[in-house]
C-alpha positions in Angstrom: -13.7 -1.7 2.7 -10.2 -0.7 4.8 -12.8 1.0 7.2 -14.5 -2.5 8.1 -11.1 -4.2 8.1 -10.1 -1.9 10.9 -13.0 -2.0 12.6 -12.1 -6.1 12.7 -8.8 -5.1 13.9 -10.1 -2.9 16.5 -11.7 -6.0 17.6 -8.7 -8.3 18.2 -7.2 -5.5 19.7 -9.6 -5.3 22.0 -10.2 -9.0 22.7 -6.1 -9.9 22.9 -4.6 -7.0 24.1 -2.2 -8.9 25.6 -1.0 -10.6 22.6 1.4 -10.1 20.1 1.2 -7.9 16.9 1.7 -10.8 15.2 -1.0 -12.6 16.9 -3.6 -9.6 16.2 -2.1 -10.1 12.5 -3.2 -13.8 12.4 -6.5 -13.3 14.3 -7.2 -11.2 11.9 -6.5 -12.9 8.5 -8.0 -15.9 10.3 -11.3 -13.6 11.0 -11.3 -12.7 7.5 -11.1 -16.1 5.8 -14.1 -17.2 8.2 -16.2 -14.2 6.6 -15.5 -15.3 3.5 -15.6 -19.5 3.9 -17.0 -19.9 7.0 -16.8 -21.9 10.2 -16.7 -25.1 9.3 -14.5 -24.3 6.2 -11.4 -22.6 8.8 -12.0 -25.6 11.6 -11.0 -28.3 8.9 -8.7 -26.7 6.5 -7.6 -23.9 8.4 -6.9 -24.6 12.0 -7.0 -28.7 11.8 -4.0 -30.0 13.2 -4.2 -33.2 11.7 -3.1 -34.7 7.9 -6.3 -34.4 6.5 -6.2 -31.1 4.5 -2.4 -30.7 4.7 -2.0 -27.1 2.9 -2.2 -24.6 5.6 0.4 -26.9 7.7 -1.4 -26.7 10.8 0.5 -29.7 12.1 1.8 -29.5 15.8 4.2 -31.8 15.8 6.5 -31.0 12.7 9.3 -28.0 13.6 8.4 -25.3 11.7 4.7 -26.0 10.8 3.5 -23.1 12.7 5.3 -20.5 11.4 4.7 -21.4 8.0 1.0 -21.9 8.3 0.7 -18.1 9.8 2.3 -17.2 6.8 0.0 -19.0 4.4 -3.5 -17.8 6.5 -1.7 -14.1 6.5 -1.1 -14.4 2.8 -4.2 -15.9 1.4 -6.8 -13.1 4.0 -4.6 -10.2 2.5 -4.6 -11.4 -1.2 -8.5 -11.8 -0.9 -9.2 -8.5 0.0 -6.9 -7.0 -2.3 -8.0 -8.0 -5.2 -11.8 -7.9 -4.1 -12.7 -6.4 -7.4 -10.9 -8.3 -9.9 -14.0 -9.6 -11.9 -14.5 -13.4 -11.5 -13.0 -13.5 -7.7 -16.1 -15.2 -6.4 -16.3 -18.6 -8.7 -12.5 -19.1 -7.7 -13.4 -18.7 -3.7 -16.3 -20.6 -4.1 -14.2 -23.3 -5.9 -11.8 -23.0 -2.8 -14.2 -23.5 -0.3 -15.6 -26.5 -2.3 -12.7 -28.4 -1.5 -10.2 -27.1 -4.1 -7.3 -25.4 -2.3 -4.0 -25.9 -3.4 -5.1 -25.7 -7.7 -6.9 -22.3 -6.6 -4.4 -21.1 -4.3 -2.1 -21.0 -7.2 -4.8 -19.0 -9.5 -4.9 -16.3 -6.9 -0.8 -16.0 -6.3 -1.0 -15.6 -9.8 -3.7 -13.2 -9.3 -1.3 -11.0 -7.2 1.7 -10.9 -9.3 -0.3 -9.6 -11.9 -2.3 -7.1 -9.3 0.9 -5.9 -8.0 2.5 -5.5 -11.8 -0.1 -3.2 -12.2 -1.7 -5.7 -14.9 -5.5 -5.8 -15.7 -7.0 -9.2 -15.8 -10.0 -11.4 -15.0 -10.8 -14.7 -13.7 -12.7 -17.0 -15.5 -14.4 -20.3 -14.4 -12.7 -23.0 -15.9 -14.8 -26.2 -17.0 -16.3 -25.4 -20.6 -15.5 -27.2 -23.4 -12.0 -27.7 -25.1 -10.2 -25.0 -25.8 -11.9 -22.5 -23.1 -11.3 -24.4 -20.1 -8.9 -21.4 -18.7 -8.5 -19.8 -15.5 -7.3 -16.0 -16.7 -7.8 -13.6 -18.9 -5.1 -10.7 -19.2 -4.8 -7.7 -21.0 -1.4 -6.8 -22.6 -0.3 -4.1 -25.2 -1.0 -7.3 -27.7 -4.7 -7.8 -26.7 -6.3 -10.5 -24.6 -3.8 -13.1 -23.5 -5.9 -16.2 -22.6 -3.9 -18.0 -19.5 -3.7 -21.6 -17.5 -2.6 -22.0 -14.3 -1.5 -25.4 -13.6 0.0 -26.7 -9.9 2.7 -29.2 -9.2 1.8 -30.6 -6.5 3.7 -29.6 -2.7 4.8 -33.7 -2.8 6.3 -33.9 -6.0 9.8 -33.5 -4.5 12.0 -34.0 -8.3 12.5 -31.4 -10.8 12.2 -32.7 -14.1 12.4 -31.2 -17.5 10.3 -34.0 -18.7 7.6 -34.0 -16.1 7.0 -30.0 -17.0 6.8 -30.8 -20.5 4.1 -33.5 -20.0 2.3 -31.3 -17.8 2.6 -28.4 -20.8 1.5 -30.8 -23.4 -1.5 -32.3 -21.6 -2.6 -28.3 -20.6 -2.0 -27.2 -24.6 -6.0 -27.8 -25.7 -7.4 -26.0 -22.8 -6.4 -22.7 -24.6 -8.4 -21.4 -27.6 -6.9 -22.3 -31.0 -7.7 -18.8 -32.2 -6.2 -16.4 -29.4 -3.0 -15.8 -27.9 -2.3 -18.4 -24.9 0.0 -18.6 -21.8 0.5 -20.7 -18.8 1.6 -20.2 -15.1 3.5 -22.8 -13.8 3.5 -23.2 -10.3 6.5 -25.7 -8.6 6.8 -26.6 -5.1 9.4 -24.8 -2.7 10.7 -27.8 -1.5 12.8 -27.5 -5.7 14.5 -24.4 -4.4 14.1 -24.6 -0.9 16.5 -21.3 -0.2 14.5 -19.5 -2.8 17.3 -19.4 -5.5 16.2 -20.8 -8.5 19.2 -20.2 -10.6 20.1 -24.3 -10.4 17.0 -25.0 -11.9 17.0 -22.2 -15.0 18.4 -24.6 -17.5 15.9 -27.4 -16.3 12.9 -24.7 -17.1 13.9 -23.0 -19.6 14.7 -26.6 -21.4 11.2 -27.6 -20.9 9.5 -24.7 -21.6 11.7 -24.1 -24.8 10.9 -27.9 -26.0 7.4 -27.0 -25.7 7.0 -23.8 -27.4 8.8 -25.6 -30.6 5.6 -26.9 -31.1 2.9 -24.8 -30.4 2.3 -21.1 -32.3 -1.0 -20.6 -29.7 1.0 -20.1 -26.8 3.2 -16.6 -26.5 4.4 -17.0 -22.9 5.1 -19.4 -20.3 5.6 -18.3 -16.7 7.6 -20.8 -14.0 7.1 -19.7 -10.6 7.8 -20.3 -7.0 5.6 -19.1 -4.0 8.8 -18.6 -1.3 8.1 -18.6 2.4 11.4 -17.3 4.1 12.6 -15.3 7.1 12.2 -12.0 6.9 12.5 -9.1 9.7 12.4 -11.9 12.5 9.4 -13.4 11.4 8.2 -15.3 7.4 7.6 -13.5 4.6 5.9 -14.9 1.5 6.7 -13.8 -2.1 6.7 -15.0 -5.6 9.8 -15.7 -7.9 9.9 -16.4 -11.6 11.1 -17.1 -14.7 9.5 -16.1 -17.9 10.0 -17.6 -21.4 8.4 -16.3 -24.5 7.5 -17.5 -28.2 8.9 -15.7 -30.6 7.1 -17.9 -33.2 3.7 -17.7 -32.2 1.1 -16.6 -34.6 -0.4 -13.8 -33.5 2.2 -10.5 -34.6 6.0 -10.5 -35.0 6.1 -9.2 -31.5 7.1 -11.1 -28.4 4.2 -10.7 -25.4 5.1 -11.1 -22.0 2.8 -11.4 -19.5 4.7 -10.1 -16.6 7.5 -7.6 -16.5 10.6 -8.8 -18.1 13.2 -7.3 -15.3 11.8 -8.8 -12.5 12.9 -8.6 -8.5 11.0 -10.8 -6.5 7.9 -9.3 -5.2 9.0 -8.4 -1.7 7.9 -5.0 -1.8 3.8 -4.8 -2.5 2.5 -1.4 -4.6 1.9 1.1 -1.9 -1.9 0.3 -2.4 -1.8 -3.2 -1.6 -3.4 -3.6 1.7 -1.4 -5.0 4.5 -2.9 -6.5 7.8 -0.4 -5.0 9.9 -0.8 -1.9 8.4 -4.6 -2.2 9.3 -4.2 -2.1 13.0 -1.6 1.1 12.6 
């Protein structure tokens, strides 16, 4: 697979040689999502610089838009080819080109911070009946942790303890009654805008804490931000969470976290996750 990526990058290099690294990088990542969604899927979600599919923040006119769309394009081209063989990849990309972007844009971050934990897991297409609509399934010491991934949308602007909870509650019968359960919060940078999330702890943990009170199904809840910040003269995109576990739930006298306990942000990828930049090298 590297081989046909390089071959792509020979490509660009050959077609902008006059351009930047970091234009070969985007040309690139752009290339890549058009294999995999097509023309018309990259004109209008992709490189549309109007409102109408907001995500990818191709928006001219707003400072800053730019840079943080290149990020999100990079991001999302080198998170699909690295975890080309997770099993159930396809129903979430063909869910994504349907329409679906931000809800399955969170399934795959959370695909990568499990890939680059070194975690085993599967997707799995959500829509059967209650109490198996999921999106994950992960393996742990434990056994098969059956997991959610629910989005706060990028306009909800106001933490709020109580808005979590609902969220939690209203997710709760999506998960099997009879196996251990988790869900992946995702929030909206705009909540920690300089990527520290310590203000917000006592505001998750609060919520998450409320919820697990009541519920023995679920063994871990995972609160996370996808942070685009400078880096090295340029964006860089990683994840940052917070984890809280049951220690009630039914399943063993055991706590089961789904994602390493001592956690640094995930700056740094495993040295076989596949860069774009490192493609053209």
């Amino acid at each position: 697979m590297i081989e046909q990526f390089r071959q792509y990058a020979r490509e660009v290099r050959e077609a902008l040689p006059n351009e930047s690294s970091a234009n070969h990088v985007y040309t690139l990542a752009v290339r890549v999502l058009n294999s995999t969604f097509g023309n018309g899927w990259v004109d209008r979600h992709v490189l549309a610089s109007d409102d109408q599919s907001p995500f990818f923040r191709n928006l001219e006119a707003a400072a800053g838009d730019e840079a943080l769309h290149r990020a999100r394009v990079v991001d999302l081209a080198e998170t699909i080819i690295n975890l080309q063989k997770v099993p159930g990849l396809i129903d979430v990309l063909r869910a994504m080109k349907s329409g679906h972007i931000e809800d399955r844009f969170a399934e795959l971050e959370v695909g990568k911070m499990l890939a680059l934990a070194g975690s085993q897991f599967n997707f799995v297409t959500p829509g059967g009946p209650r109490g198996s609509s999921y999106d994950l399934e992960i393996v742990t010491p434990a056994g098969k942790v059956c997991a959610d991934v629910k989005c706060k949308v990028e306009s909800n602007l106001t933490p709020s303890a109580s808005a979590i909870l609902n969220t939690l509650k209203a997710g709760r019968t999506q998960l099997p009654n009879d196996q251990m359960g988790a869900f992946f919060l995702k929030f909206p940078q705009s909540w920690a805008p300089d990527g520290d999330i310590k203000p917000l702890i006592a505001i998750l943990e609060q919520a998450a804490l409320d919820f697990l009170r009541g519920t023995k199904r679920v063994v871990a809840i995972v609160m996370y931000f996808n942070i685009v910040l400078p880096v090295n003269g340029g964006l860089g995109v990683y994840n940052v969470y917070r984890q809280v576990l049951n220690s009630r739930h039914r399943f063993g006298n055991n706590e089961v976290p789904v994602l390493p306990l001592n956690h640094e942000p995930f700056m740094a990828p495993r040295p076989d996750w596949i860069r774009l930049a490192d493609v053209f090298r």
